[in-house]
N, C-alpha and C positions, 0 to 999 in steps of 0.2 A: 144622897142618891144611891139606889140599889142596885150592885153591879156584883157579878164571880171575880174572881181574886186574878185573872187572867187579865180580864179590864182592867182592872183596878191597878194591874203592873204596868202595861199600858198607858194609862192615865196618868201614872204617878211618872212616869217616865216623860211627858208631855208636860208635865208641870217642870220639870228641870232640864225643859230646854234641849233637847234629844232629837234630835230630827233625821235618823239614819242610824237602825241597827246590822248588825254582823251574825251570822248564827247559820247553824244548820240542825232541822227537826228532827225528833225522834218520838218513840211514842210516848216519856210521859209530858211532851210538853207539845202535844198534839193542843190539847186545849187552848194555848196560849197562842199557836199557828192559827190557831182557827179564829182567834180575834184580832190577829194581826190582817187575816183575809178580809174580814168583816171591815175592820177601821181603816182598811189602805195604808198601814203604818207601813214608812217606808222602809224596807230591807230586804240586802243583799244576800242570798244564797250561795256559799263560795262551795269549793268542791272537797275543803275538808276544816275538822273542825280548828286544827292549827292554823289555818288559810285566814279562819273567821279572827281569832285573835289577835293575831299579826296586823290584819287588818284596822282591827279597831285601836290596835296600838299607832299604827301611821295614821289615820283621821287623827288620833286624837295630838300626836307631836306636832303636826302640819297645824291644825286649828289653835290648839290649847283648851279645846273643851276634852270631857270627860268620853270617853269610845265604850261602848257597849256591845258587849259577844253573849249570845245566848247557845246553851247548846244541854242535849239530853242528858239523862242521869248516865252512868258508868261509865263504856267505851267514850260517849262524847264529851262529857264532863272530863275527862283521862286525858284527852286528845287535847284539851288546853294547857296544859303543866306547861307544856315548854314556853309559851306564848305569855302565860301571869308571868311567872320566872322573869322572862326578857323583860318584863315590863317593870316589873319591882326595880332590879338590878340600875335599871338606867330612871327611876322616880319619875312612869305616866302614869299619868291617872286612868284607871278603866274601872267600870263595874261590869260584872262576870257574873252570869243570871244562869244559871246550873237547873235543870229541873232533877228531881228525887223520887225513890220510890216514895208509893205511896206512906201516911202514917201508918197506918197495920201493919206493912210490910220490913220500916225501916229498922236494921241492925236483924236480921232473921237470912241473910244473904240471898234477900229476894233477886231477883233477874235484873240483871244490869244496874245493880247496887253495889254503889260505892262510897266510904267517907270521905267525901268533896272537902270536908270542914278538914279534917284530919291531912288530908293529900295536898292543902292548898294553906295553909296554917304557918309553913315557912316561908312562904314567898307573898305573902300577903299582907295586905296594912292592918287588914281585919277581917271576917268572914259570918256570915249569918245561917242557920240551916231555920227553913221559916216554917213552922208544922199549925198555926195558925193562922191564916188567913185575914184577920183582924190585926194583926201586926205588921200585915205588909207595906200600908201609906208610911208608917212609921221606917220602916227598914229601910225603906229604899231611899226617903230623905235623908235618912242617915249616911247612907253608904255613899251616895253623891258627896255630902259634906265630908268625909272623911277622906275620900278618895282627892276629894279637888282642893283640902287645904293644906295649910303646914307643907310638909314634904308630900307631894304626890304621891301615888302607887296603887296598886289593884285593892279592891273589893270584891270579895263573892258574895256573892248573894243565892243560895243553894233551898231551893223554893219543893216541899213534898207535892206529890201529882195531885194528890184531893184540893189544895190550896185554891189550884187554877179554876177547880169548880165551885168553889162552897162560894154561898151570895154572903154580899156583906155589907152594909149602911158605910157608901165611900165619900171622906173626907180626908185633903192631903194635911199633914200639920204645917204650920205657917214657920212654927217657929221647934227646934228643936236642946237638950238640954242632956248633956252629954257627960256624967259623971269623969273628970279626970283626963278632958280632952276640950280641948279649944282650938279656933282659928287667930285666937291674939297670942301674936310673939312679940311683945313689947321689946325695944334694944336699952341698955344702958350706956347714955350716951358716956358716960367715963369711959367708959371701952375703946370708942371711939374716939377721945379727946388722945388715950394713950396712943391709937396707932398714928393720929395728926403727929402728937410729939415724933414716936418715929419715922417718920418722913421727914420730919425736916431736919433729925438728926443725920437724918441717911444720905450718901451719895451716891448708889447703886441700887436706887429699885427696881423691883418687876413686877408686875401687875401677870398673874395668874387667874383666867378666868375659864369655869365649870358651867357644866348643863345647868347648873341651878340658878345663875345668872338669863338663862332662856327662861327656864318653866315659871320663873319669877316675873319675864316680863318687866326687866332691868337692865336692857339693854344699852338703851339711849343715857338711862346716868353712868352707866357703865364709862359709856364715850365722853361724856358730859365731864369725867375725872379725868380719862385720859386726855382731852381738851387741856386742862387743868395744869397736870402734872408733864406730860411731857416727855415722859420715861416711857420705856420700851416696855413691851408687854407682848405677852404668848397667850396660849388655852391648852385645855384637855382637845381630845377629839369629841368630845360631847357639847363641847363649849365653840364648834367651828360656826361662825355669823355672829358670833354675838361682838364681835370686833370686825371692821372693815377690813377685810383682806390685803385695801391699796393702801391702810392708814400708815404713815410715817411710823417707822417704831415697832410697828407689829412684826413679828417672828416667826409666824406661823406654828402649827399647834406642835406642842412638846411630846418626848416620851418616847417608848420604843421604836416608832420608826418615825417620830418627830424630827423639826430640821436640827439642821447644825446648831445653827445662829440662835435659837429657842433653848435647846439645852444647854450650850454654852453659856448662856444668860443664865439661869438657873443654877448650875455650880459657881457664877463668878459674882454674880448679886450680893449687896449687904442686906437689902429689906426686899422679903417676896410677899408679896401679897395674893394672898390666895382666896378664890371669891368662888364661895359656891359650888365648891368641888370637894374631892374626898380622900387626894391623896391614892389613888389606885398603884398597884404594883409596874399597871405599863406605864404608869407617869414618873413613876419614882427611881425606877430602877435599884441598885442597892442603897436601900432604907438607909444605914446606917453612914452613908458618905452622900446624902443629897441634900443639896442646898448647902454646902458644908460651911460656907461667908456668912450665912444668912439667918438674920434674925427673922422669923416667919409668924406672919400674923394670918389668920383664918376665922373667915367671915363665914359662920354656917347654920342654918336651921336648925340640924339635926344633931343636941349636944353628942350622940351617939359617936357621930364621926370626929371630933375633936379629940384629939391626941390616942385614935385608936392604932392609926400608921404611922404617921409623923409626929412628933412630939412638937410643938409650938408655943412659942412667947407671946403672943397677944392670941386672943379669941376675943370675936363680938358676934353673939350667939344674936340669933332675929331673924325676921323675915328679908331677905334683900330691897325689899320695897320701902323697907323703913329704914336700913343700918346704911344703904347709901347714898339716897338723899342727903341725909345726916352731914355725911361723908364729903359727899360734894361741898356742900354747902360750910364747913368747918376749913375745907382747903381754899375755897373762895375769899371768908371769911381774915382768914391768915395774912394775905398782904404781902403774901411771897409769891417772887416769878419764880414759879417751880421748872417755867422750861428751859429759864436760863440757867437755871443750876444743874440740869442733868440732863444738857443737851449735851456735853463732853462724852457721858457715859451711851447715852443712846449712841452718839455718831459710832462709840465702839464696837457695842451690840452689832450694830448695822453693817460695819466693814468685816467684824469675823464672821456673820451667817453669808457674807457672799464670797469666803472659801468655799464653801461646799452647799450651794443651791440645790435644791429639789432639780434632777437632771436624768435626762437618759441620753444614751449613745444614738445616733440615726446607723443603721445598717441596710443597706440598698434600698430594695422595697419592703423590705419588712415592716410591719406595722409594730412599735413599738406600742405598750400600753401609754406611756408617759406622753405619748403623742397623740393617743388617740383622747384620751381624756383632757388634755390641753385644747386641743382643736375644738371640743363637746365643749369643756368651759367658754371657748375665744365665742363661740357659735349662738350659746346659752344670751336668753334675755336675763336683764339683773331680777328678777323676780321668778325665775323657774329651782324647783323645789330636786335636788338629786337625792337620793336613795339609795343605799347599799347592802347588799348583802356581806356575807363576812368572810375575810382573807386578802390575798396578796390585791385582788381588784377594790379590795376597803379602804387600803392605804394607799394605795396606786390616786386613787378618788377624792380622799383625806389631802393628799398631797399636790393635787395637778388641777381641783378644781375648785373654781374661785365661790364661793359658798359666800354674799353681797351681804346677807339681814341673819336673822336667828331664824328657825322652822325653816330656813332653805337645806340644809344637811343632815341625814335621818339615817339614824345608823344604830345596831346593834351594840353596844361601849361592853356593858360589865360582863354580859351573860354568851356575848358573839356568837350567834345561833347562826348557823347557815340554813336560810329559807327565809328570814325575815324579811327578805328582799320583795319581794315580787307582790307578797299579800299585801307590805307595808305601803308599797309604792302604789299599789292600788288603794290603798286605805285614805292616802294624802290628797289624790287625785280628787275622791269624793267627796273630801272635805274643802280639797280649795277649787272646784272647778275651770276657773279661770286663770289660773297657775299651769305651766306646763311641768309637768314631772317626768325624770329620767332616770332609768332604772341601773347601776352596775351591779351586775351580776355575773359569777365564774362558773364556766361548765360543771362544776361540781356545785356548787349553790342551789344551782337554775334546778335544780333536778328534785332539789327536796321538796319543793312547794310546785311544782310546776302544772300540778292541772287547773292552778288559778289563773292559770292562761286561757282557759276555758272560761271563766269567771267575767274576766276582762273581756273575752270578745259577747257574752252573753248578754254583756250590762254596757257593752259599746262606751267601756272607759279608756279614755287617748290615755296609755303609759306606751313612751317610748325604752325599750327593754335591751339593754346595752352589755352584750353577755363577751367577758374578758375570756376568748376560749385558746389554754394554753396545755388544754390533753394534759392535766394534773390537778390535782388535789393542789394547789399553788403552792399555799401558806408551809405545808405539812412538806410539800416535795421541798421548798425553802430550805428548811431545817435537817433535812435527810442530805440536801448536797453539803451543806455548811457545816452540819456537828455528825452526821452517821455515814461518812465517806460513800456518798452517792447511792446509800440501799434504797431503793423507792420501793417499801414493804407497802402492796398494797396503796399505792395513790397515785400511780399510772393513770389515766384515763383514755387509751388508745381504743375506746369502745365505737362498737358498729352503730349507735345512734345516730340521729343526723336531727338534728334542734330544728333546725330551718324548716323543716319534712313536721316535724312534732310540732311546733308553732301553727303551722298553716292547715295539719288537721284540726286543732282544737278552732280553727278559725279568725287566726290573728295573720298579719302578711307579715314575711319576712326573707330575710336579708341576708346575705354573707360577704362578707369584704375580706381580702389576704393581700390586698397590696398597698403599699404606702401611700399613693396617688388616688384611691378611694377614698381618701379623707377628704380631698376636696374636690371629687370630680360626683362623689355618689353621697357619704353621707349629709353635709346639707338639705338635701332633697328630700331624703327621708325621714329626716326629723324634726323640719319643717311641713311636711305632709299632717294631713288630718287622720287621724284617727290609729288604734293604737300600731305597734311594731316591733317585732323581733329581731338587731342586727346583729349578726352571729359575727364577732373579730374574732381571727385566726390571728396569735400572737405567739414569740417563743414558749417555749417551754421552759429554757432555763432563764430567764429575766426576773433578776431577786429584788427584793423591795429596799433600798437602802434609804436611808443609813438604817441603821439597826442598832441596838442597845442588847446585846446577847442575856440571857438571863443570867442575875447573879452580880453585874458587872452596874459600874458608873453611869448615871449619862454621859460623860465624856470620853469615855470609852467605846465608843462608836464604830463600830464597821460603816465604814465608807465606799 
């Protein structure tokens, strides 16, 4: 069938399953607007091109399909960096469709010419610049397949402007063939037989589980082990739902402002088992004294991250879909009651994390965040999806609210961009409709993405927008009373705006509550209301996120 290279992206995007793109036009990719006009292909116009990104990154953590950002050559193509970045860092899949100067033009520093391939090359799984139009069915199947197997992560696809016009005989390929690159991660079950042995050598394990236990879609064997075994278990913060929050055993998630009872497991552990994660610096604290009991095995796709932070005694390289099945089924197999041998140890785990509980102090009417995000959780149906942007309101969030299945907690991990919030929480909302999504976001946050406020009342998407407002820079003012003797250089926020005023011009309703007794006299109401909302909380200024893991320092070395 004879179609311009514009269709033909279109189409090819229709054949993988695409049903909602992200993007904002420009002129070279006016051609490709004008078939999206034509075809009714559905998509959202945000108000900036970081907005669009962001966006396509929470569709796609919320669904687990692949999120799609279109956006012009130079300044809009530019305007994504921060958005692929956050998305590599935390492993979502997105394809990222860039338009280009034309070919004549390209590498002559035509008019809003830019190297997309060059600028996007480090934060990328792979990238395309497409100056024939006869390679596009081919490309775009590619980049689908690359982006949505193995380890997730962005794709560009950076498409020259004549592309979008030149006709071309379209046929998508069925099948593709990818020199030095597969979707099979075969496991060696020896791998797996050795971590069996250790387990049942072991009398302190801990089950450690990663975002990559989500993106995997390995959740349920995940539980199906702890069933199993019976031992206490934690996560990353990227790893929040992939473990029932109420399950016997569980710690709640580890790491710098992780619980007690979770790091304390973790330095006091013989065998940790770690699944799907990567060893991050906020997980580990000082490298060289973590896990220090602990013989540590490391279940990961990506041979890259095996023994790049942590140095480790078992690895079983593979997809999670296949290395824990396995897994399951070899401790089933065994003929050991694994939860009478380390129920000793969990009851331990269990009594020293309820020294020091996830807590805050009540002060008159003050509204404490710890309380206000308790209350959002107590209030939450088990299937509503929370969202954050990044800082002291990420962990206040991380810590206070109950996050039931995996894709319900969507957060910024490696790259912690403040603005991810609001685009992303729109982005999930589109993808799961009938999910309620809740937005925490901190006066400083709300502010970097905030004309997707506009966005949201535009496209009449319900996000309820739950802004932690403590007049600071939170996280930063944190660290300034704690380690630089109270200088707040610059992260004051005693500014003349007024959010509530900014909310309701862009055409969203909204809210402010300053007293403790709002919690249950006014917010129910509003967040059980239809349609979306801005509630502006007035909360201290000085309220620090504890515990805390200082840089440098143990996980058990905790401020309390």
């Amino acid at each position: 069938m004879k179609m311009n290279g514009a269709k033909a992206l279109l189409e090819s995007l229709k054949k993988e399953g695409v049903d909602l793109v992200f993007g904002y036009p420009g002129g070279v990719v006016l051609k490709l607007y004008d078939e999206i006009y034509k075809m009714n292909f559905p998509n959202i116009l945000t108000g900036h091109e970081q907005g669009a990104v962001h966006a396509a990154d929470g569709y796609a953590r919320a669904s687990g399909k692949v999120g799609v950002v279109i956006a012009t050559s130079g300044p809009g193509a530019a305007n994504l960096v921060t958005g692929i970045a956050t998305a590599n860092m935390d492993s979502i899949p997105l394809v990222c469709i860039t338009g280009q100067v034309a070919n004549r033009g390209i590498g002559k520093d035509t008019f809003q010419e830019v190297d997309v391939c060059g600028i996007t090359t480090p934060i990328t799984k792979h990238n395309y610049l497409v100056r024939d139009a006869n390679e596009l069915p081919r490309v775009v199947k590619e980049a689908f397949f690359i982006a949505r197997t193995g380890r997730p992560a962005p794709v560009c696809i950076d498409i020259a402007a004549d592309v979008f016009n030149t006709e071309i005989e379209f046929e998508y390929p069925e099948k593709i063939n990818l020199r030095g690159y597969t979707d099979k991660n075969p496991v060696d079950e020896k791998s797996v037989d050795e971590v069996v042995t250790a387990i049942k050598n072991s009398q302190r394990p801990l089950i450690f589980a990663g975002g990559g236990v989500i993106s995997s879609e390995t959740s349920n064997v995940l539980r199906e082990i702890l069933d199993i075994l019976g031992c206490p278990s934690t996560s990353t913060m990227m790893g929040i739902g992939a473990i029932e929050p109420d399950r016997e055993g569980y710690l709640s998630f580890a790491g710098m402002h992780g619980s007690y009872g979770a790091n304390m497991a973790i330095q006091n552990c013989d065998l940790l088992l770690a699944i799907g994660m990567r060893f991050s610096d906020r997980v580990t604290g000082k490298v060289a004294e973590f896990a220090p009991h602990a013989k540590i095995v490391h279940f990961e796709l990506d041979p890259a991250e095996v023994n790049k932070n942590v140095q480790v005694d078992y690895k079983v390289l593979g997809d999670l879909k296949n290395s824990l099945p396995i897994l399951r089924d070899k401790l089933k197999e065994s003929g050991i009651n694994f939860v009478d041998k380390f129920s000793g140890w969990t009851n331990q785990t269990l009594a020293e994390g309820l020294k020091h509980l996830f807590s805050y102090k009540s002060e008159g009417d003050v509204i404490k965040p710890g309380a206000l995000i308790t209350k959002i959780s107590e209030l939450a149906d088990e299937n509503t999806i929370a969202v954050t942007d990044v800082g002291q309101h990420q962990m206040w969030a991380a810590q206070f609210f109950k996050a039931r299945a995996p894709r319900q907690f969507l957060t910024s991990g490696g790259l912690g961009t403040m603005g991810f919030g609001l685009p992303a929480a729109m982005g999930a909302k589109l993808a799961c409709p009938d999910k309620n999504v809740i937005l925490f976001t901190g006066d400083g946050s709300i502010m970097m993405n905030i004309q997707e406020l506009a966005t949201i009342a535009d496209n009449n998407i319900d996000v309820k927008v739950v802004i932690v407002h403590n007049f600071i820079l939170g996280m930063v003012g944190q660290w300034q009373r704690l380690f630089y003797n109270h200088h707040y250089s610059a992260s004051e926020l005693n500014l003349k705006r007024d959010l509530v005023k900014i909310a309701q011009a862009m055409g969203v309703r909204a809210y402010r509550l300053t007293k403790a007794e709002e919690l249950e006299t006014e917010l129910p109401e509003i967040l059980f209301s239809k349609g979306a909302a801005v509630i502006d909380v007035y909360v201290p200024q000085d309220e620090n996120v504890l515990p805390m893991v200082p840089g440098g320092k143990r996980l058990d070395q905790m401020v309390l």
